[in-house]
DRENKEVEX-808320 format. One record per residue (C-alpha): residue number from 1; residue in three letters; chain; x, y, z. Coordinates in Angstrom, 3 decimals. Each point is the difference from the previous one (the first is absolute). Last residue first. Example, Ala and Ser with C-alpha at 12.3 -4.5 7.8 and 13.67 -1.06 7.14 Angstrom:
! residues 2
SITE k r c c1 c2 c3
SITE 2 SER A 13.670 -1.060 7.140
SITE 1 ALA A -1.370 -3.440 0.660
This chain:
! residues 386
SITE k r c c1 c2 c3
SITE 386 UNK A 10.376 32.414 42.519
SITE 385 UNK A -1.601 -1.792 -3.295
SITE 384 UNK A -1.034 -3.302 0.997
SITE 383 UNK A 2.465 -3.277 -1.056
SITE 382 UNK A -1.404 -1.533 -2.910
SITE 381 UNK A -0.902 -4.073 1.471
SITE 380 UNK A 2.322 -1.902 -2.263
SITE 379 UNK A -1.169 -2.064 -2.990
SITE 378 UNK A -2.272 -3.093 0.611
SITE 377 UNK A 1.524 -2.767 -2.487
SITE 376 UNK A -2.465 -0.475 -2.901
SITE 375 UNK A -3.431 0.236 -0.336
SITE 374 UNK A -0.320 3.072 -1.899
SITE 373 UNK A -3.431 0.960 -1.410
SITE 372 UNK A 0.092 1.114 -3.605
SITE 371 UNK A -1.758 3.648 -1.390
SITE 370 UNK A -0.785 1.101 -3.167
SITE 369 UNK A 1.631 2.518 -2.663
SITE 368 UNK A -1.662 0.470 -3.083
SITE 367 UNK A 0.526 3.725 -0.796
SITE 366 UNK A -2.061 2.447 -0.290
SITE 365 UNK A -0.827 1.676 -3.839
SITE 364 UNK A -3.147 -1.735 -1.232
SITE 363 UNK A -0.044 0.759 -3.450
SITE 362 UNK A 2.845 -2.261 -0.275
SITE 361 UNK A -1.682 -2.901 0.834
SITE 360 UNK A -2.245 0.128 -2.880
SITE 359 UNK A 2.378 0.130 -2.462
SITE 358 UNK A 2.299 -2.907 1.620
SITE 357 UNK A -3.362 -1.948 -0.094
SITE 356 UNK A -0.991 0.533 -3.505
SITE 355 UNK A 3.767 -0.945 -0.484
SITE 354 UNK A -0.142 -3.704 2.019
SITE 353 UNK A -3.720 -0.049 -2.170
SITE 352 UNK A 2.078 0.173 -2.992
SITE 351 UNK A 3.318 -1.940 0.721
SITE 350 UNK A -2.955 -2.821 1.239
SITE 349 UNK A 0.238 -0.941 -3.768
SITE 348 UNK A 3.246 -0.452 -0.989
SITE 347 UNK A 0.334 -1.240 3.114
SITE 346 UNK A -1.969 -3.334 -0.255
SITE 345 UNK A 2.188 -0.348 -3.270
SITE 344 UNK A 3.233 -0.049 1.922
SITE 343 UNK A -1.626 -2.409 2.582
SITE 342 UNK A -0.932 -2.427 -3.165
SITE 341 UNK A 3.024 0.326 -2.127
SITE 340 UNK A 2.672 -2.551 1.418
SITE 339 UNK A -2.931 -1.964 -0.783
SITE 338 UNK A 0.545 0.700 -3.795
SITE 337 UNK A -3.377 1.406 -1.216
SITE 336 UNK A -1.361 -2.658 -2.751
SITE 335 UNK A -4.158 1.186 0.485
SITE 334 UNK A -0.636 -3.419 1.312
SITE 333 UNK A 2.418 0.499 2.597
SITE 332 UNK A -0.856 3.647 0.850
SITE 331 UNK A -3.789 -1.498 0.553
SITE 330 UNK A 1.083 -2.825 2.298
SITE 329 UNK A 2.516 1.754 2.057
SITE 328 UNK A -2.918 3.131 0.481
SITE 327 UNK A -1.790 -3.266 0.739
SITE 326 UNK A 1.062 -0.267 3.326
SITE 325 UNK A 1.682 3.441 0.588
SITE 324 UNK A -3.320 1.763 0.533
SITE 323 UNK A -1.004 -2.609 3.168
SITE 322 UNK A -1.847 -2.808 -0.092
SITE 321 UNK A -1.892 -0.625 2.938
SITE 320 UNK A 0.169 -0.596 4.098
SITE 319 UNK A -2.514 1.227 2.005
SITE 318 UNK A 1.030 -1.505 3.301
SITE 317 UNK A -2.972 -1.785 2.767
SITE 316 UNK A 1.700 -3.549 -0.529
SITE 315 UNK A 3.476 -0.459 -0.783
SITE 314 UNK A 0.468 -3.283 -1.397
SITE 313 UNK A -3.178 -1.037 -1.423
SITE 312 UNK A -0.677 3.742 -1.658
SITE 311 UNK A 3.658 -0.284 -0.769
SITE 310 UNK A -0.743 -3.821 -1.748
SITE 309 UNK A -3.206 1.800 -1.965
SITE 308 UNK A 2.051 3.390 -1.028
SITE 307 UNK A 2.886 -2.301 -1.648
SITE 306 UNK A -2.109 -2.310 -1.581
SITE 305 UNK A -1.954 2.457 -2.019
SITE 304 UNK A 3.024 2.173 -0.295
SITE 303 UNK A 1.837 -2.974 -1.331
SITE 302 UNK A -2.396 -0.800 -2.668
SITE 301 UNK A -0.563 3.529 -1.455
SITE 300 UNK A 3.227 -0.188 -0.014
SITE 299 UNK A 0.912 -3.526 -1.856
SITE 298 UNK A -2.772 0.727 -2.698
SITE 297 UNK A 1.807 3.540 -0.451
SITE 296 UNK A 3.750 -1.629 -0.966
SITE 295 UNK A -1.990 -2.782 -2.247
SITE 294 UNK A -1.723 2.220 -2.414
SITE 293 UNK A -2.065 3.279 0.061
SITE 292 UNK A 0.525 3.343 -1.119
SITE 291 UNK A -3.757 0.980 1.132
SITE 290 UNK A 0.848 -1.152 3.149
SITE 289 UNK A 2.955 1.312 0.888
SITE 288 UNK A -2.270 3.691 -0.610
SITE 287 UNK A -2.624 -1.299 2.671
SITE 286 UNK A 2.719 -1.141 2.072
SITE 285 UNK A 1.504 3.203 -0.037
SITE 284 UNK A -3.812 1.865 0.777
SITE 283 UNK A -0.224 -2.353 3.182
SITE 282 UNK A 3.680 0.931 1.251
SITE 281 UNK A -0.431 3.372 -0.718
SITE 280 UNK A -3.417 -0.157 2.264
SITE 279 UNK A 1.841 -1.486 2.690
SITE 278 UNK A -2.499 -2.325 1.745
SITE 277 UNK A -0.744 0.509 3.511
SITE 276 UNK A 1.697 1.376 3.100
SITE 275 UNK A 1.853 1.982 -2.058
SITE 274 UNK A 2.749 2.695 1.556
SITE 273 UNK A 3.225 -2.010 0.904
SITE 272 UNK A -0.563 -2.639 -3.003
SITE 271 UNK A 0.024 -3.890 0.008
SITE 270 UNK A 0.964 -2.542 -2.655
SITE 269 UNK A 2.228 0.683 -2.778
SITE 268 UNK A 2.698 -1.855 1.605
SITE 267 UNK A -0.658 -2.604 2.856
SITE 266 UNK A 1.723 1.150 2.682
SITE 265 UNK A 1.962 -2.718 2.358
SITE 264 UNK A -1.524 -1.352 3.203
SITE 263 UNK A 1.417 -3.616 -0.619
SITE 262 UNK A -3.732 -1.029 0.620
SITE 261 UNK A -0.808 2.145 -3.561
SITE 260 UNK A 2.800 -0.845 -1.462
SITE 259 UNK A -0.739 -3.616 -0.351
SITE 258 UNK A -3.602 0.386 -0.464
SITE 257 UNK A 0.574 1.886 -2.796
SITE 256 UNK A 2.705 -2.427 -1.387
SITE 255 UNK A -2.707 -3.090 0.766
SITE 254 UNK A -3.323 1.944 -1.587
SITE 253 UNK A 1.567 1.166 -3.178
SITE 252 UNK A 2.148 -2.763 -1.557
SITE 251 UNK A -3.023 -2.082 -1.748
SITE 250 UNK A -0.333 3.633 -1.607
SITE 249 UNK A 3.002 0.035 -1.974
SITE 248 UNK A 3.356 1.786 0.590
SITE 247 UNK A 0.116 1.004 3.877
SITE 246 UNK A 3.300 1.703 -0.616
SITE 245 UNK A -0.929 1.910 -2.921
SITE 244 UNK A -2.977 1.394 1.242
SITE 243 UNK A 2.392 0.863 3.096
SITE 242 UNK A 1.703 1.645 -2.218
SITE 241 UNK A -2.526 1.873 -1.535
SITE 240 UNK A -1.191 1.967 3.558
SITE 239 UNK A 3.663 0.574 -0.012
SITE 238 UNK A 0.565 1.903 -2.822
SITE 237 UNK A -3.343 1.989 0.898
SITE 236 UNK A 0.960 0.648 3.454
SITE 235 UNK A 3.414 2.424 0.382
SITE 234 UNK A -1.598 3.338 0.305
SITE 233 UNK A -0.549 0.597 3.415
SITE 232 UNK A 1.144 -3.527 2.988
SITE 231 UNK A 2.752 -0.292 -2.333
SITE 230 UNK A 1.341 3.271 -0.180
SITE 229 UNK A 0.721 1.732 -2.876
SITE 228 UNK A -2.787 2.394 -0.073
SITE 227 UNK A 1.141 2.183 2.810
SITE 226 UNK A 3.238 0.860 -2.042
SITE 225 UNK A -2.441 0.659 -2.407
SITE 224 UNK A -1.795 2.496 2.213
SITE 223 UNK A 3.172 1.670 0.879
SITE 222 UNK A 1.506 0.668 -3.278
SITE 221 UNK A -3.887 1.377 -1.176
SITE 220 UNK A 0.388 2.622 2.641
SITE 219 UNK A 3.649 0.845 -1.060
SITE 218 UNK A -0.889 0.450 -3.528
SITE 217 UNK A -3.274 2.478 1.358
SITE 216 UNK A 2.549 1.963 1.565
SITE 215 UNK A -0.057 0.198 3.901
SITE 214 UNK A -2.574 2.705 2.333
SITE 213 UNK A 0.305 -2.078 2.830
SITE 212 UNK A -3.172 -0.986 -0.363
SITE 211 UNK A 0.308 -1.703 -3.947
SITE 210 UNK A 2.658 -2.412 1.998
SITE 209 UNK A -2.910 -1.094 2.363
SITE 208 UNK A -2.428 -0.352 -3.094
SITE 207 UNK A 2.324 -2.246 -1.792
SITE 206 UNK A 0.632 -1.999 3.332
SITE 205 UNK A -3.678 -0.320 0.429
SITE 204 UNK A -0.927 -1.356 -4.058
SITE 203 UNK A 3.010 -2.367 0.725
SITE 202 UNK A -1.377 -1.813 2.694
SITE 201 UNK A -3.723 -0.157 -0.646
SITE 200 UNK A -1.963 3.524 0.578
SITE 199 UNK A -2.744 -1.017 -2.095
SITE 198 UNK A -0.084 -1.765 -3.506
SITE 197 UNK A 0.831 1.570 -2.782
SITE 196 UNK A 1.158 -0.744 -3.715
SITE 195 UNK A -0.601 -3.842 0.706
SITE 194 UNK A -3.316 -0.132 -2.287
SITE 193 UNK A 1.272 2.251 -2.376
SITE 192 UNK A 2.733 -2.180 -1.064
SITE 191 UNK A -1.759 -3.231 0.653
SITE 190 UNK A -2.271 1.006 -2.943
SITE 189 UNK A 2.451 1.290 -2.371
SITE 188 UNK A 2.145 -3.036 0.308
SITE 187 UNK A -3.086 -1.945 -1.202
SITE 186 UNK A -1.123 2.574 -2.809
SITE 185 UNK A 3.577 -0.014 -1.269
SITE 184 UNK A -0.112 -3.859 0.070
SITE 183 UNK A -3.625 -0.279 -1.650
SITE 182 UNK A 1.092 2.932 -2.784
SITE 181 UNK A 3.322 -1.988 -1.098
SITE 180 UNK A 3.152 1.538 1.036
SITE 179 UNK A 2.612 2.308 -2.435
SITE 178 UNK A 3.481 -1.669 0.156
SITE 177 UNK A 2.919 0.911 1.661
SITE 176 UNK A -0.434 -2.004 2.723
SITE 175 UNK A 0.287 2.012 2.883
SITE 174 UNK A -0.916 3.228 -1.150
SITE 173 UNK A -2.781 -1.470 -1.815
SITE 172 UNK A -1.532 -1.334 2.496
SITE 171 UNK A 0.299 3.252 1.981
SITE 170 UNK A -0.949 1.911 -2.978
SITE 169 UNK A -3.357 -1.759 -0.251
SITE 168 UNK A -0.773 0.758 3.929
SITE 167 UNK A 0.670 3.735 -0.682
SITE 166 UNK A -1.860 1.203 -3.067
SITE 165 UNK A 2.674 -0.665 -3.522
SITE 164 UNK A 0.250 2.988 -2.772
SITE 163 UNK A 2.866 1.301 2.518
SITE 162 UNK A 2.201 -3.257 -0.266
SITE 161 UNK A 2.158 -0.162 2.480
SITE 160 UNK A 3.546 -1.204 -1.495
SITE 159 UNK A 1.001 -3.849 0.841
SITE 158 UNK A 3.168 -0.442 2.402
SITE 157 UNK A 2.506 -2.248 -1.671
SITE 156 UNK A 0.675 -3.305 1.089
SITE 155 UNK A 2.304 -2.119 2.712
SITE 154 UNK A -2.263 -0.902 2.339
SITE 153 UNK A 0.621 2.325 2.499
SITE 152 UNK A -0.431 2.271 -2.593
SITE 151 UNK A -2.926 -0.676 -0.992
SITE 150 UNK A -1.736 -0.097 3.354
SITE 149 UNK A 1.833 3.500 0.795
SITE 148 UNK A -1.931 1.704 -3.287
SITE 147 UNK A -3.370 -1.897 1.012
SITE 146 UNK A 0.188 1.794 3.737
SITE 145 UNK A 1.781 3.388 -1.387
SITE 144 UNK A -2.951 0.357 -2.840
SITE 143 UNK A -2.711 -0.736 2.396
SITE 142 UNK A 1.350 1.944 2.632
SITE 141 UNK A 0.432 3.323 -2.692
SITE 140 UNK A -3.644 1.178 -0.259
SITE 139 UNK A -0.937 -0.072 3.798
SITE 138 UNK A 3.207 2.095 0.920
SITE 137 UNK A -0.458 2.371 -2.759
SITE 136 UNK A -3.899 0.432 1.249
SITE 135 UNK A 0.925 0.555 3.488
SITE 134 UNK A 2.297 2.853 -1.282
SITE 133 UNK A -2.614 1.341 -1.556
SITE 132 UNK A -2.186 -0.136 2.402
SITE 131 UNK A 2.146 1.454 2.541
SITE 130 UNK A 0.474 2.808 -2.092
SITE 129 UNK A -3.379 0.652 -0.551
SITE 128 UNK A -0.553 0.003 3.894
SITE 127 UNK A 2.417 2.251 0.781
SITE 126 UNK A 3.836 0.167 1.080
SITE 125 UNK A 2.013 -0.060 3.029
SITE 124 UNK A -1.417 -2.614 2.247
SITE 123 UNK A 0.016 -2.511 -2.813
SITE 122 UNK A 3.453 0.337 0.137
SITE 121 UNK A 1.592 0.502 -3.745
SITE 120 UNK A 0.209 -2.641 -3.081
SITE 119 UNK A 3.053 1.364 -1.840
SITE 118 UNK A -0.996 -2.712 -2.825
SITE 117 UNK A 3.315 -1.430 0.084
SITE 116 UNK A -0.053 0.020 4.351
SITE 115 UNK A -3.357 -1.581 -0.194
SITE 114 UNK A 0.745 -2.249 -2.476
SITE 113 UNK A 3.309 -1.132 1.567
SITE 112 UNK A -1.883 -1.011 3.377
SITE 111 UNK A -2.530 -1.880 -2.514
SITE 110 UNK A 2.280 -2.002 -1.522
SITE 109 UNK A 1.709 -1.018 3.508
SITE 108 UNK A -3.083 -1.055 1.318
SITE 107 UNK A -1.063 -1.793 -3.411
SITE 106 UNK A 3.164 -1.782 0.174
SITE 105 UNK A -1.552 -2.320 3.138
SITE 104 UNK A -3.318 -0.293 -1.882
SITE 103 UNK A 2.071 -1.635 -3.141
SITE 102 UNK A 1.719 -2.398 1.267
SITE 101 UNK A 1.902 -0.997 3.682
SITE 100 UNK A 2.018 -2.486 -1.185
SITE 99 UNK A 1.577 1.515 -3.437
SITE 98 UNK A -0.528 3.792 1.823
SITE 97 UNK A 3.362 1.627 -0.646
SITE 96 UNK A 0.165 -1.762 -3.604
SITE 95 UNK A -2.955 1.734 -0.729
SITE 94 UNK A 0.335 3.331 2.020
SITE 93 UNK A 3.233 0.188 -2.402
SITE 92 UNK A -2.026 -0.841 -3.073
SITE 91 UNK A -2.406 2.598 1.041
SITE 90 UNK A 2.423 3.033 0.271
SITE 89 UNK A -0.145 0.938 -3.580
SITE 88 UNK A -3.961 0.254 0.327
SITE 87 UNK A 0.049 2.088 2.996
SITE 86 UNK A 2.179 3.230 -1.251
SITE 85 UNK A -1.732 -0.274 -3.266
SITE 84 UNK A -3.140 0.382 1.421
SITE 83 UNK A -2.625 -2.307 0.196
SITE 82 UNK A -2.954 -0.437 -3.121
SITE 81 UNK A -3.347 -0.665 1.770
SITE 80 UNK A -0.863 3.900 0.343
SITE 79 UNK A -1.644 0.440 -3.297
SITE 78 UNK A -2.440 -3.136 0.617
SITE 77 UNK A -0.838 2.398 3.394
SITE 76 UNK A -1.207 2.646 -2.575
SITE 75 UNK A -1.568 -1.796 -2.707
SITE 74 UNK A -2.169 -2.434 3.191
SITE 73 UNK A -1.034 3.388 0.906
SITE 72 UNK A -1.037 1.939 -3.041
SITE 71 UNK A -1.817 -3.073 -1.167
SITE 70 UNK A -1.480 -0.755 3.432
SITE 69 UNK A -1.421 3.515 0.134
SITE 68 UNK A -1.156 0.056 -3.058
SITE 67 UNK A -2.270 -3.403 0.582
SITE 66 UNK A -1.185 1.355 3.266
SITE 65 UNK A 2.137 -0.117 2.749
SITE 64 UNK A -0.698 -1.747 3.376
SITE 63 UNK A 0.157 2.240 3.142
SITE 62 UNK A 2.500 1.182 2.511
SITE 61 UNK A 2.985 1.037 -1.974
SITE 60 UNK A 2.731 -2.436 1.219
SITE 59 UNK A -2.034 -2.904 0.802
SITE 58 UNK A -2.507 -0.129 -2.260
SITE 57 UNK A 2.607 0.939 -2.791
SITE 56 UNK A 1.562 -2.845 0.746
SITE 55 UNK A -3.514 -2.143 -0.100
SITE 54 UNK A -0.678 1.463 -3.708
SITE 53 UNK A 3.533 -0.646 -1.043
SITE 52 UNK A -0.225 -4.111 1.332
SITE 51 UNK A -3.238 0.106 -2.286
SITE 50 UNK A -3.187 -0.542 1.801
SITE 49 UNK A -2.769 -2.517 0.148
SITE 48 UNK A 1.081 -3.677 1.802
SITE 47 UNK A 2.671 2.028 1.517
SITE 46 UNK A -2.263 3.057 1.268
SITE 45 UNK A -2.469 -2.154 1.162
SITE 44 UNK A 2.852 -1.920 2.275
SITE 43 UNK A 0.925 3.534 1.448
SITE 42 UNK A -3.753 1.020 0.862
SITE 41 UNK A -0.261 3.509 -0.470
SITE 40 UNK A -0.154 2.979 2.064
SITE 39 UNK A 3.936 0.048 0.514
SITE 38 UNK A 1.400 -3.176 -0.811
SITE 37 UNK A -2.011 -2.288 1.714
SITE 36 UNK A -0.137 -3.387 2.225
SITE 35 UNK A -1.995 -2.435 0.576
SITE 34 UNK A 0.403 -3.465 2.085
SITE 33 UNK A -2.782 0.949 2.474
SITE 32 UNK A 2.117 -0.115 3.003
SITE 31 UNK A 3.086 0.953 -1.733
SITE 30 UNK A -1.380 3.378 -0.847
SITE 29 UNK A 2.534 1.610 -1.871
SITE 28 UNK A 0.261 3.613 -0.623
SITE 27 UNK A 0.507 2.577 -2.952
SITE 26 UNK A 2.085 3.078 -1.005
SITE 25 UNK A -1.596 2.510 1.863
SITE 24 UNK A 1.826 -0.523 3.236
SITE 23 UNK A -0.330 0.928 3.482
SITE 22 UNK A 3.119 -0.549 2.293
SITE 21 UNK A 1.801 -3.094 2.838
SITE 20 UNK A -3.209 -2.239 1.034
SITE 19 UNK A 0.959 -3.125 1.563
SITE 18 UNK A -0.937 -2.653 -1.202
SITE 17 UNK A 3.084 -2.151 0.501
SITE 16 UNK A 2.712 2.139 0.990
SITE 15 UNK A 2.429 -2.873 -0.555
SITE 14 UNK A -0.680 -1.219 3.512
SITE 13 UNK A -3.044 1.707 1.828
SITE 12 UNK A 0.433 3.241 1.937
SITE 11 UNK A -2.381 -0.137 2.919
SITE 10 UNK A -0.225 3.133 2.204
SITE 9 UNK A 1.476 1.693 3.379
SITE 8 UNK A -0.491 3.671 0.676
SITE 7 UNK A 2.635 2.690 0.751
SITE 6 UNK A -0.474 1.940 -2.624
SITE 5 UNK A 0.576 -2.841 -2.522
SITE 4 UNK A 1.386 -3.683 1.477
SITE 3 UNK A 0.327 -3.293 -1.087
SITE 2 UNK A -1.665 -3.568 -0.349
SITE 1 UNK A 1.434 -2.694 -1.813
């Protein structure tokens, strides 16, 4: 599409693809080279290394703690996981509301009544500590509205935060009610940090874009869930395993491929907007699938073999590889998340870097407000001033 500023023509492409919108701290991906980092350090590092606390502090305060640090901050945002009266009693009615929908769809309204419960103010109008805080609150409560709406919806009683509990293990125990084994914790833990940020996807730009006009942080996060939900966003990993489901065993692979593949449909869990090689997440994930094991792996590790050689056959010249969602399915479903679950879970953790963003748009105070190019019906000619 091309378009005009000052007068001169030049090249928009579709979805803003590349294009170059601020300057962040918070990290980059370089598709090219399949890397990417959370500020100075390598994201993937930091998940194979790192607690989930250490890497949200990363991203809020600018550097990794030191062991006081981390103790003072993973006390302080364990303190904030309990939700306020006026949002707990409403949950059964956002669960019933949302039967269909689930859990991410009653986190928008959950976090609208947060805000307003916590008298969260424009981030326009208040400091920097302040919007900290608040962005801490937020970050605290999603996974206790997310497991607390799951329950619901199926009929049971929300399970307490526990404060003695770091993040990933009070997740799984949130939604179970019972306290997780060290290798599932450690699992969880792992694609939690690793998904925390990643560029200026979808939701990550419409958080920032609400953080420029000066919004509460509540309303920011609203808008980058809503963002989330899509399909063509947030909606992979469930998928990715159903189509693991559909092929079934391995003899299956190469003829429902192949299928879909001439029928010009997607195959899911294959292909990313920014890599144009492997997606490290994806290669960490199947490291961690791997060292669960068992029949449900075997038959990935097949498929992506067979998958990757018949679209190397198919379409020739594309760099086509697992994406983050492929095995994210496979890891969540050894580690007994609900399916239902796995979007919900991917925000609990990019909640943080969605914040880190809001917080770092809002030092910038002018708006985001770009330009279109109309191509509709010519309007009149103005008539000239006499």
């Amino acid at each position: 599409m091309q378009t005009t500023t000052g007068g001169r023509p030049f090249d928009v492409p579709r979805g803003l693809a590349g294009v170059v919108v601020t300057d962040t701290a918070l990290g980059d991906v370089r598709g090219g080279e399949g890397f990417y980092h959370y500020r100075q350090y390598s994201a993937i590092e930091l998940a194979r290394t790192r607690s989930f606390e250490d890497v949200w502090h990363l991203m809020f305060e600018g550097g990794l703690p030191d062991a006081a640090a981390r103790d003072g901050f993973t006390a302080r945002t364990a303190a904030l996981r309990r939700l306020p009266a006026e949002v707990r009693e409403v949950l059964p009615a956002i669960a019933r509301a949302g039967s269909v929908a689930g859990p991410l769809a009653g986190l928008r309204t959950a976090l609208s009544l947060l805000g307003a419960s916590a008298h969260f103010r424009p981030v326009y109008d208040i400091d920097a500590d302040r919007r900290r805080d608040d962005a801490l609150a937020a970050c605290a409560a999603v996974p206790t509205v997310l497991t607390a709406l799951h329950r619901l919806g199926r009929g049971l009683e929300p399970v307490e935060p526990r404060d003695d509990l770091p993040y990933a293990a009070n997740y799984l125990y949130m939604l179970d009610g019972s306290v997780p084994d060290a290798a599932r914790v450690r699992a969880v833990e792992q694609y939690l940090i690793s998904t925390i940020d990643h560029g200026f996807n979808a939701s990550t730009f419409t958080g920032r874009v609400v953080a420029s006009t000066g919004a509460d942080v509540a309303a920011c996060l609203v808008a980058a869930v809503g963002a989330l939900s899509g399909p063509l966003h947030g909606g992979a990993p469930s998928r990715a395993l159903d189509t693991l489901d559909a092929i079934g065993t391995p003899d299956r692979i190469d003829d429902w491929i192949r299928e879909r593949v001439l029928a010009g449909e997607r195959i899911m869990g294959f292909g990313h907007p920014v890599y144009r090689t492997e997606d490290p997440r994806s290669r960490m994930l199947r490291a961690i699938a791997q060292s669960f094991g068992g029949p449900l792996v075997d038959l990935a590790v097949e498929v992506e073999r067979q998958v990757e050689a018949i679209l190397a056959e198919l379409k020739p010249g594309r760099e086509l590889h697992t994406n983050v969602e492929f095995y994210a399915g496979v890891v969540m479903e050894l580690c007994g998340l609900p399916r239902e679950m796995f979007t919900p879970t991917f925000c609990a953790a990019r909640v943080i870097g969605w914040s880190a963003n809001i917080l770092e748009q809002a030092e910038d105070t002018k708006i985001i407000r770009p330009a279109s190019r109309y191509v509709g019906t010519p309007p009149p000619q103005p008539v000239p001033a006499p």
